[in-house]
C-alpha positions in Angstrom: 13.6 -16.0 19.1 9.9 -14.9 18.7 10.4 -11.4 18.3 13.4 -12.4 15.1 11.0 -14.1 13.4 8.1 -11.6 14.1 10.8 -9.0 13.0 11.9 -11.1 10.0 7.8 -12.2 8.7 7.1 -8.1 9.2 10.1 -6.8 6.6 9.0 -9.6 4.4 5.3 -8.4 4.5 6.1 -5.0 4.4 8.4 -5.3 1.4 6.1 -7.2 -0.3 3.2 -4.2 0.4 5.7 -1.5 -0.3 7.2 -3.2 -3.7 4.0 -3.4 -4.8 2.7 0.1 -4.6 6.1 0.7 -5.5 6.2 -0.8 -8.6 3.1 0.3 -9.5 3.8 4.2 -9.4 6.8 3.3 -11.2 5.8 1.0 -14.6 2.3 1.9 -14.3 2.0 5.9 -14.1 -1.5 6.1 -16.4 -1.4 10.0 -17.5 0.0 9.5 -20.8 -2.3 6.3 -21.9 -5.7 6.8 -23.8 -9.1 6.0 -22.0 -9.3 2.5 -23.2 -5.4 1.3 -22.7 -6.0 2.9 -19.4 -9.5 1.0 -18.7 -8.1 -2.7 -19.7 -5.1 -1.7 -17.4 -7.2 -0.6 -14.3 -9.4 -3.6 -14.7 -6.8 -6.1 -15.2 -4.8 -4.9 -12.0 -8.1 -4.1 -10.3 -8.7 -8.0 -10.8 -5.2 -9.3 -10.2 -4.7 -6.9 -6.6 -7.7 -6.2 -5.1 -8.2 -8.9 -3.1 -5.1 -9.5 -2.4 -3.4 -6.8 -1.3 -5.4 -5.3 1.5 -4.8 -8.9 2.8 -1.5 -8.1 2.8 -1.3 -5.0 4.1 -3.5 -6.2 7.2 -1.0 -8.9 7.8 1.7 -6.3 7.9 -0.2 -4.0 10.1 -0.7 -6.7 12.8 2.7 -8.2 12.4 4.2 -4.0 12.8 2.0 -3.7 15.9 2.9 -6.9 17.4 6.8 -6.1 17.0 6.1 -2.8 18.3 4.2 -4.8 21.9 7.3 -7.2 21.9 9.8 -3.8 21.9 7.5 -2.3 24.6 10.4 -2.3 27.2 12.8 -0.5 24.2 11.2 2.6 24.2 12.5 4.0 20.7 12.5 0.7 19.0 7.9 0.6 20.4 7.7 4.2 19.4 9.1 3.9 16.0 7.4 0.8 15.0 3.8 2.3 16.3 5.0 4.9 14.1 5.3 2.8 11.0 2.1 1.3 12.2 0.5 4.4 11.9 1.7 5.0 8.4 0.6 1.4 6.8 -2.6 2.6 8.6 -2.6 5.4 6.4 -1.5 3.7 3.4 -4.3 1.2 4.3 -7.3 4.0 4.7 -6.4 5.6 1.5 -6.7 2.8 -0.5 -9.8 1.8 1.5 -11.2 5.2 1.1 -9.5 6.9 -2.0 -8.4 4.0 -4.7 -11.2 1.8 -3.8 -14.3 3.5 -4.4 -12.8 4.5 -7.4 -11.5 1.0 -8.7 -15.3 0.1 -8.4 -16.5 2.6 -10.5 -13.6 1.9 -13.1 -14.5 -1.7 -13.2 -17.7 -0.9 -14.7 -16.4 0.9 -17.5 -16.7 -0.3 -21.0 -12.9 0.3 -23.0 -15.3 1.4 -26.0 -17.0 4.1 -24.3 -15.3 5.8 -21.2 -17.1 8.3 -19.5 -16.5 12.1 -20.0 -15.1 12.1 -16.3 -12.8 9.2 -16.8 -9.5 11.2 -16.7 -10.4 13.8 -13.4 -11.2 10.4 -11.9 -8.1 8.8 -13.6 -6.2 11.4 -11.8 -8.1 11.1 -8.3 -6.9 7.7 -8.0 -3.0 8.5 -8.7 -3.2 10.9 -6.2 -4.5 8.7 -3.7 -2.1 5.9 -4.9 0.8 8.1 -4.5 -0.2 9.1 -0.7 -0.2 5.6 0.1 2.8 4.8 -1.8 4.9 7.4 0.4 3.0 6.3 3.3 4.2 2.6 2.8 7.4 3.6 2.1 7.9 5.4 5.3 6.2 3.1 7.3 8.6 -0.2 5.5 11.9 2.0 6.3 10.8 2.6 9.4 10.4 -1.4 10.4 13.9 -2.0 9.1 15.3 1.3 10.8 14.3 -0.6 13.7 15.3 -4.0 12.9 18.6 -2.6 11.8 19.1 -0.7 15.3 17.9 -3.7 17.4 20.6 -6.4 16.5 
């Protein structure tokens, strides 16, 4: 019964990570907006998601690797989740490392007046976000691969 409702609470959390990023590289792709649409847009996401999400995505990181300890005697079902553990990881680092730094310089930004390096660093950050986009993604199908193999 534990490991169900470990398995269910960790494709909720990872769908809810996944659909996130998801949806961002879908309805919020920013290389066709000007400086300042692109600023308030940043800022107001920035604001709404940055506390939030990494959250989230540590929740579905421990709930991934504790599925992956409770599969320890199924030997494909504990590889593949350490697998998918590995790629939320990723997912994780790259915001932590990549989006991050640069959310906190955007968030400084005045809409008025970008700075002359807005767009190199405009396109930094969608780089990073899609690497951790795929990463998710891999790492969300791989938890309900499993899930769907261990019924």
């Amino acid at each position: 019964m534990t490991k169900n409702i470990i398995r269910f609470l960790n494709i909720i959390m990872a769908a809810l990570v996944a659909g996130t990023i998801f949806g961002i590289w879908v309805g919020y792709n920013p290389k066709d907006l000007s400086a300042p649409t692109f600023i308030e847009q940043q800022q107001s996401a920035i604001n709404a998601l940055n506390t939030l999400m990494p959250i989230l995505g540590l929740i579905t990181i421990l709930l991934t690797l504790t599925s992956a300890l409770l599969h320890k005697n199924e030997k494909r079902a504990f590889l593949i989740l350490l697998i998918a553990t590995i790629f939320l990881v990723l997912s994780g680092l790259t915001t932590k490392f990549g989006n991050q730094p640069i959310n906190s310089i955007v968030m400084t930004w005045n809409m008025n007046s970008p700075p002359n390096n807005w767009m190199e660093l405009r396109n930094n950050w969608w780089f990073y976000h899609e690497v951790r986009t795929l990463s998710a993604f891999i790492g969300l199908c791989l938890i309900v691969w499993t899930s769907m193999k261990n019924d």
